[in-house]
Every structure is written in C-alpha cells, then in structure tokens.
C-alpha positions as CSV (number, residue, x, y, z in Angstrom):
1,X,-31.1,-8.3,-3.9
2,X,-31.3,-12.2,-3.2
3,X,-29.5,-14.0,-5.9
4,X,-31.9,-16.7,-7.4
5,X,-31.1,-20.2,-6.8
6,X,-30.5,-20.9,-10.8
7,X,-27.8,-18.6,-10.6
8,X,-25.7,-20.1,-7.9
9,X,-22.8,-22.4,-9.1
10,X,-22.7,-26.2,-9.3
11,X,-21.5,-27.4,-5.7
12,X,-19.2,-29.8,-7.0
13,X,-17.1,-26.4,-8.9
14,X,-17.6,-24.3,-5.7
15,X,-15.8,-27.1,-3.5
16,X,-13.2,-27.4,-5.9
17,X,-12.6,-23.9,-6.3
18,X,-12.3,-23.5,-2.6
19,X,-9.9,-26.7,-2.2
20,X,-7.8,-25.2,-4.9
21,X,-7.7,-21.8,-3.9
22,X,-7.0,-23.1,-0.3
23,X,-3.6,-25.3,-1.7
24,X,-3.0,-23.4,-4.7
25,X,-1.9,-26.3,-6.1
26,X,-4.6,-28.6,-8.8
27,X,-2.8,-32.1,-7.6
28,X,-2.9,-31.3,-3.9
29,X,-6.6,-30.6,-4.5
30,X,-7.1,-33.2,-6.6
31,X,-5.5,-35.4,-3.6
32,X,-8.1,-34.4,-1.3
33,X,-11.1,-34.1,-3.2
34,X,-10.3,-37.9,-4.0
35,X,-10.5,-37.1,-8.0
36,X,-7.7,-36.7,-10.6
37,X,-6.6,-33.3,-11.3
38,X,-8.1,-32.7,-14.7
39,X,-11.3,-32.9,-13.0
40,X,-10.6,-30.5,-10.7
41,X,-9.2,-28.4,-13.7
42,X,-12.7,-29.3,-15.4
43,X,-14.7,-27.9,-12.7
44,X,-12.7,-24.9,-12.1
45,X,-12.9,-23.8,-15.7
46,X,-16.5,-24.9,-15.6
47,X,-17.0,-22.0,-12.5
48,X,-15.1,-18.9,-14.7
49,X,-17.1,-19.9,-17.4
50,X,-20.3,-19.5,-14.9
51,X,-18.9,-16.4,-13.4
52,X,-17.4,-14.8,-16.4
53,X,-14.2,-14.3,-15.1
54,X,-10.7,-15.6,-14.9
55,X,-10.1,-17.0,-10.7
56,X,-6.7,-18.3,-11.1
57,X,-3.5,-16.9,-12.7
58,X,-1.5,-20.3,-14.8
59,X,1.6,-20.0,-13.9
60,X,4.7,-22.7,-15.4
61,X,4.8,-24.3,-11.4
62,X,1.5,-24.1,-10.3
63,X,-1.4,-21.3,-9.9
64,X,-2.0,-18.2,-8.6
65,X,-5.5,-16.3,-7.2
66,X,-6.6,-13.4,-9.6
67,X,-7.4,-10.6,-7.4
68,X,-11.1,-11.4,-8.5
69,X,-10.6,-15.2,-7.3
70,X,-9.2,-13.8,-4.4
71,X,-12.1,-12.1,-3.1
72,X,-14.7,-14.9,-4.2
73,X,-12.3,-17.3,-2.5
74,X,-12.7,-15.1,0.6
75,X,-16.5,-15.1,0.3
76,X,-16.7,-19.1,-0.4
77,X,-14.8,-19.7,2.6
78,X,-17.0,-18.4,5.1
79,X,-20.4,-19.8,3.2
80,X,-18.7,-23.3,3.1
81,X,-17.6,-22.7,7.4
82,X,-21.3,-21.6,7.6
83,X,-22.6,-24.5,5.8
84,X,-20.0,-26.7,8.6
85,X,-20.8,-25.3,11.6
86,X,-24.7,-25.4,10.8
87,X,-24.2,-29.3,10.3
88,X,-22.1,-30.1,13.0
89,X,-24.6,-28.1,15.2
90,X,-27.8,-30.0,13.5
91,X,-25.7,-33.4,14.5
92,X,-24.9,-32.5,18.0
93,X,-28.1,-31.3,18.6
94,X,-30.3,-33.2,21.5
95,X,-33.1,-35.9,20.0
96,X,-36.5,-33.7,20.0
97,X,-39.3,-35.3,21.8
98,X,-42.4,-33.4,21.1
99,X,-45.4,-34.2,23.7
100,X,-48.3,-32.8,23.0
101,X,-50.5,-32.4,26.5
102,X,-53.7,-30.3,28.0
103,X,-53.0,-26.5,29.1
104,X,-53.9,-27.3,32.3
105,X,-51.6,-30.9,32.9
106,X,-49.0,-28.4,30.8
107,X,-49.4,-25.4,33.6
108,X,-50.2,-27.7,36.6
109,X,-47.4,-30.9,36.5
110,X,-45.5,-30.2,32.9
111,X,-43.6,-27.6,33.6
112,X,-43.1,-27.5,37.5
113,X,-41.2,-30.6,36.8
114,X,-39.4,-29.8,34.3
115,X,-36.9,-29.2,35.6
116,X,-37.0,-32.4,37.0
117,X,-36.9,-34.2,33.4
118,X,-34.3,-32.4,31.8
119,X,-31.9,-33.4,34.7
120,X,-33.3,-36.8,34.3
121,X,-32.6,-37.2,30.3
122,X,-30.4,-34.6,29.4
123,X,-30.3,-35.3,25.9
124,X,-33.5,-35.0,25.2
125,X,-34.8,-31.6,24.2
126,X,-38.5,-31.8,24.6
127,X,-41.3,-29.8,22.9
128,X,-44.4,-29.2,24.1
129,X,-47.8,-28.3,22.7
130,X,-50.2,-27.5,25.1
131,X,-54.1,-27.9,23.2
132,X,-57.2,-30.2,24.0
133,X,-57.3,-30.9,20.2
134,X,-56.9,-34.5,19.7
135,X,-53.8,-35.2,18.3
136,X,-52.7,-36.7,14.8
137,X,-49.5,-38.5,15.6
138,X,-47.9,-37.9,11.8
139,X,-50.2,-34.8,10.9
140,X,-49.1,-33.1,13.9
141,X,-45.7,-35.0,14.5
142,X,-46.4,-35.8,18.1
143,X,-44.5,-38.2,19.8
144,X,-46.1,-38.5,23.0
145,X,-49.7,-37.1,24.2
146,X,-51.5,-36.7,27.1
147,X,-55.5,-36.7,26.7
148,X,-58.7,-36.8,29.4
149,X,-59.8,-39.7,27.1
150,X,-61.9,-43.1,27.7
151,X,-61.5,-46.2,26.4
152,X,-61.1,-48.4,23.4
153,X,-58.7,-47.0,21.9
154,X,-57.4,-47.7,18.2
155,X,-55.3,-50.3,17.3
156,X,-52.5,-48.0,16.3
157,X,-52.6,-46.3,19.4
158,X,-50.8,-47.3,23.0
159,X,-52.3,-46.2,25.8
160,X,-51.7,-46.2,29.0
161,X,-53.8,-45.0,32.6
162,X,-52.0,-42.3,33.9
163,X,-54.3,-41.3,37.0
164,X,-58.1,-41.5,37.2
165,X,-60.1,-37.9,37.1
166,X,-61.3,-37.5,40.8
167,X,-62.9,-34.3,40.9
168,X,-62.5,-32.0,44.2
169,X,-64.3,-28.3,45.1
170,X,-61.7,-26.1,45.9
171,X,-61.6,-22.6,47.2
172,X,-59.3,-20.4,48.5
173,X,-58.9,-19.6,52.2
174,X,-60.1,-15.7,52.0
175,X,-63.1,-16.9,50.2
176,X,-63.9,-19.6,52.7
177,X,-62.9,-17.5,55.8
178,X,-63.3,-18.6,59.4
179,X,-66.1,-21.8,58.2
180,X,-65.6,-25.1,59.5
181,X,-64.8,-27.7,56.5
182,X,-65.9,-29.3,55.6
183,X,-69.1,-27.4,54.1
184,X,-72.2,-28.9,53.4
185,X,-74.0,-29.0,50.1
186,X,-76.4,-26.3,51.0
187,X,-73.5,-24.3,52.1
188,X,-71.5,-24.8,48.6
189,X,-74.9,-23.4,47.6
190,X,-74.3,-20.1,49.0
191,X,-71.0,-19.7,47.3
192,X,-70.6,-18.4,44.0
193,X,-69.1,-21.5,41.3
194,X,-66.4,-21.3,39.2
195,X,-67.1,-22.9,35.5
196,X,-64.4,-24.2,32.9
197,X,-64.7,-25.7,29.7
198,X,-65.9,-29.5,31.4
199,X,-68.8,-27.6,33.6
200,X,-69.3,-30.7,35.9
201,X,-70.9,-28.6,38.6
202,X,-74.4,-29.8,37.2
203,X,-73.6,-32.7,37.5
204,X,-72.5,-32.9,40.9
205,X,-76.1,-31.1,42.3
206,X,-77.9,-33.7,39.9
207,X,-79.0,-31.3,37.8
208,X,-79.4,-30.6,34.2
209,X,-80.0,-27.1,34.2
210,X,-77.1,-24.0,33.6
211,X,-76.0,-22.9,36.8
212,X,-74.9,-18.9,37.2
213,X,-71.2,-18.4,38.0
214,X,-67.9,-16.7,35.8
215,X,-67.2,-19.7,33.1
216,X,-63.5,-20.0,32.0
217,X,-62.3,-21.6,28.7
218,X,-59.4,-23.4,30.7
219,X,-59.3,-25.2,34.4
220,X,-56.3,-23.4,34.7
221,X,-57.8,-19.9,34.3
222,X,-60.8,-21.0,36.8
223,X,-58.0,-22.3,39.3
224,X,-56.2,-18.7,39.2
225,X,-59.7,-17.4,39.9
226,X,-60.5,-20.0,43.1
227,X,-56.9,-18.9,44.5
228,X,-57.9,-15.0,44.5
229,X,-61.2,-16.0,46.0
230,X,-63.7,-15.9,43.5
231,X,-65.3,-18.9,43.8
232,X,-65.3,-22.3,44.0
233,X,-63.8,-24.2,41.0
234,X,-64.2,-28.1,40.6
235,X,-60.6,-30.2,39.6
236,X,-58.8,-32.7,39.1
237,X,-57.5,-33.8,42.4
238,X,-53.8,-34.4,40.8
239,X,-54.0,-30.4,39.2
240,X,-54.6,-29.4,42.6
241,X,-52.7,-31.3,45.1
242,X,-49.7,-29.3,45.2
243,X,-52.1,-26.3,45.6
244,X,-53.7,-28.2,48.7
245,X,-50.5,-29.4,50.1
246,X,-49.1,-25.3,49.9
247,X,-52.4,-24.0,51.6
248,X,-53.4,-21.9,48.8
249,X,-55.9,-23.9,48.1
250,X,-58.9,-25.6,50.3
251,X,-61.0,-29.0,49.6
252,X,-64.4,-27.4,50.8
253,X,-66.0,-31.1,50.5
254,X,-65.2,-34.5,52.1
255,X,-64.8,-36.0,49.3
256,X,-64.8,-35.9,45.3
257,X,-66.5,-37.9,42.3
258,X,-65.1,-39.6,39.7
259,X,-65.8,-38.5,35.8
260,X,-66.5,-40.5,33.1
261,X,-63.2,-39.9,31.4
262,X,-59.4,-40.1,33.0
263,X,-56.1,-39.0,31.9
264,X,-54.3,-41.6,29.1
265,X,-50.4,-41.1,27.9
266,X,-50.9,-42.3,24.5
267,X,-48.1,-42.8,21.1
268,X,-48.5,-44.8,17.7
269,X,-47.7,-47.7,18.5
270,X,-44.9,-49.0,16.5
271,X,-42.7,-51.9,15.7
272,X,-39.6,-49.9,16.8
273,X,-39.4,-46.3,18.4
274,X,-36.7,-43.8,18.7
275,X,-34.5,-44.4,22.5
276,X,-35.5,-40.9,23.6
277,X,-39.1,-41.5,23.2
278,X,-39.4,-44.5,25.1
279,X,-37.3,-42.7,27.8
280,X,-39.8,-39.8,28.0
281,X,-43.1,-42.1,27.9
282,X,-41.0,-44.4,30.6
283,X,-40.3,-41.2,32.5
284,X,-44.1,-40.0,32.4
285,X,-45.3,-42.9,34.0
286,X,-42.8,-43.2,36.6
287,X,-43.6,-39.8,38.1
288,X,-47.6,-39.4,37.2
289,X,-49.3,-42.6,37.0
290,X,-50.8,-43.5,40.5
C-alpha cells in the first residue's frame, strides 16, 4: 500500500541517517554534512522518534547499526542512488525543442530529414506535434511552429516565409497510363479528384459549387490515395517534390496556382531565447525556405 507523503521522514534526518550509517561515526558525518555533530545527533534521534525504533546501538567509541537500522539503512541507500541517478540523468539530458508543425509538412519534409537534424544538432532532442490547431506558444509550450498562415502577424510573434503554397495536380502513373502530359483541363475533367481538408479544386475550375470525388481530412491521406491511383489530388509543390523527382508521382498540368495563404516558421518573439532554439529555427530555414 503506498505510504502517504505525511508519513515519509524529514529529508534533512533521512540524509543524516544515511551519512551516519554509511561512516558509523557522528563527527565524520558531521564533517561531511558540513554541520556540527549534535545536529546530526539531533536529526538522527528526531528519525527513531518518527520511526519508533532505536537505528543505532551507543557504544563508548562510536555507534553501531541496530539490525533494524541496518535494514532501513539498506533501503535508504538505494532511494537516495535513485534519487542521484534520476538527477544526473535529468542534467545530462539533451535541451528539448518542441516544434509544433502540420501532419502533412510533419509526414512529407519533418521526418525524412530527420535524420538529417539530429546529426546536424546533436544535443537537441526535438519534439514534435503534428496538428493544424493554431498554436499557443506558453499554453501549448511550443517552441517553434510551422503554419499555412497569411500575414500580419502579432507583435509577439516572429515570423518568417518559409516557401510560398504553389499548388500542383498530381496523379500517379497507373492512373494516368499511356496519356501524353500534360493533360488538358477537359481531360482533368474525366478523372476522378481527390479532396483534402483545403478543397481548392473549386477553385481551380472557377467554380463555387461541391465537386464529387473521395474527400480526405489530411493532404497526406489524399496523397497516399493519388499514389495508388485513385485520383488526382491538388498539393503543395514542396509536399510533393520528392514524390515527382522518385516517379511515383506525376504533375498532370503545366503549371500550378498560388493560394492565398503560404507556409510561415513562427516563435514568441523574445528578448533572449534558449541556444538550441535558435539553432533549430536557424536550421529550418536553411534547409526549407526557398
């Protein structure tokens, strides 16, 4: 049954126990605990009392463990190495970055270069959360986001262009077969769409009406599909370039449009930020900002 914290000894008789046991000698402990040795007398006394039983024998030169102090000395031992390694594991632990960024930059140019980072800063252990929910910098303790945003932005906030949102058709080559690319509109017609969350096919046919195809809640999912041939699926051209480049992916129109909104690294701006941050936002735009 766990014992409730009320119970627990004071720290200060615990570590003085311990030291004691440990020399078996109240000045030697006194000597390292840095206080004189009737307060390490005091605080030993002041754990039997709490315990209700004798931990040390007096002897004329010295002390000796009870065979009850014995065993507790045993136990208090390996809580106070626990308590040591756990703090010398929580100070040699890498500075957490947390970056909070879109499924679909997390799936498409997060993690295929993570690798990438991690060789790059080494001492940076970096956490990702991977939403389209605007971020709160202190609610959410963010560090660094990554958002399909427009400006102004706040005062608090620095932001930064990333890349613009250049949107592309892509399918894949079983879907689009032996045709001649690229297609025309009327052809693109013919083909069933792919929808995500944004649904910007209306708006390339200047229309304002729903069209029919499968509708996705994430690019990514919608992506997957145009890769297996179900459709066509409109992008980001930076989601999909590495898709294009590989072949598994096809740009079925000469060119793309532009959206309204492009992708923005952002962080609260501050008066002073922590080294590793500013070595992941540095990072960031070296390798996505075009």
């Amino acid at each position: 049954m766990p014992v409730s914290r009320r119970s627990l000894p004071p720290l200060n008789a615990l570590r003085a126990f311990e030291v004691a046991g440990r020399r078996l000698n109240f000045r030697a402990a006194s000597e390292e605990l840095g206080v004189t040795q009737g307060a390490v007398a005091q605080q030993v006394r002041l754990l039997e009392d709490h315990v209700g039983t004798a931990l040390f024998q007096r002897l004329p030169r010295g002390v000796a463990l009870s065979p009850q102090g014995a065993a507790y000395l045993a136990d208090v031992t390996r809580a106070f190495d626990t308590l040591g390694d756990a703090t010398t594991q929580l100070l040699a632990r890498p500075d957490a970055v947390t970056i909070s960024v879109t499924p679909t930059f997390a799936t498409k140019l997060l993690i295929p270069q993570l690798p990438a980072l991690n060789s790059a800063l080494p001492e940076v252990e970096l956490r990702t959360i991977a939403t389209e929910a605007v971020s709160d910098f202190d609610r959410d303790q963010v560090d660094i986001a990554v958002r399909l945003t427009r400006p102004p932005f706040p005062g608090s906030v620095e932001a930064y262009l990333l890349f613009r949102q250049e949107l592309v058709a892509v399918a894949g080559p079983h879907l689009v077969g032996k045709a001649v690319l690229p297609l025309s509109t009327e052809q693109l017609g013919d083909l069933p769409l792919l929808h995500d969350a944004h649904d910007h096919w209306p708006k390339f046919f200047g229309t304002t009406g729903k069209l029919p195809g499968a509708v996705f809640n994430q690019t990514t999912h919608a992506l997957d599909a145009a890769m297996a041939g179900q459709g066509v699926a409109l992008a980001c051209r930076a989601f999909v370039q590495s898709d294009l480049d590989a072949g598994r992916l096809l740009q079925v129109l000469p060119a793309g449009f532009e959206a309204r909104a492009d992708y923005y690294l952002a962080r609260k701006r501050a008066t002073s930020s922590r080294k590793t941050v500013d070595a992941v936002w540095d990072w960031c735009i070296a390798n996505w900002s075009c």
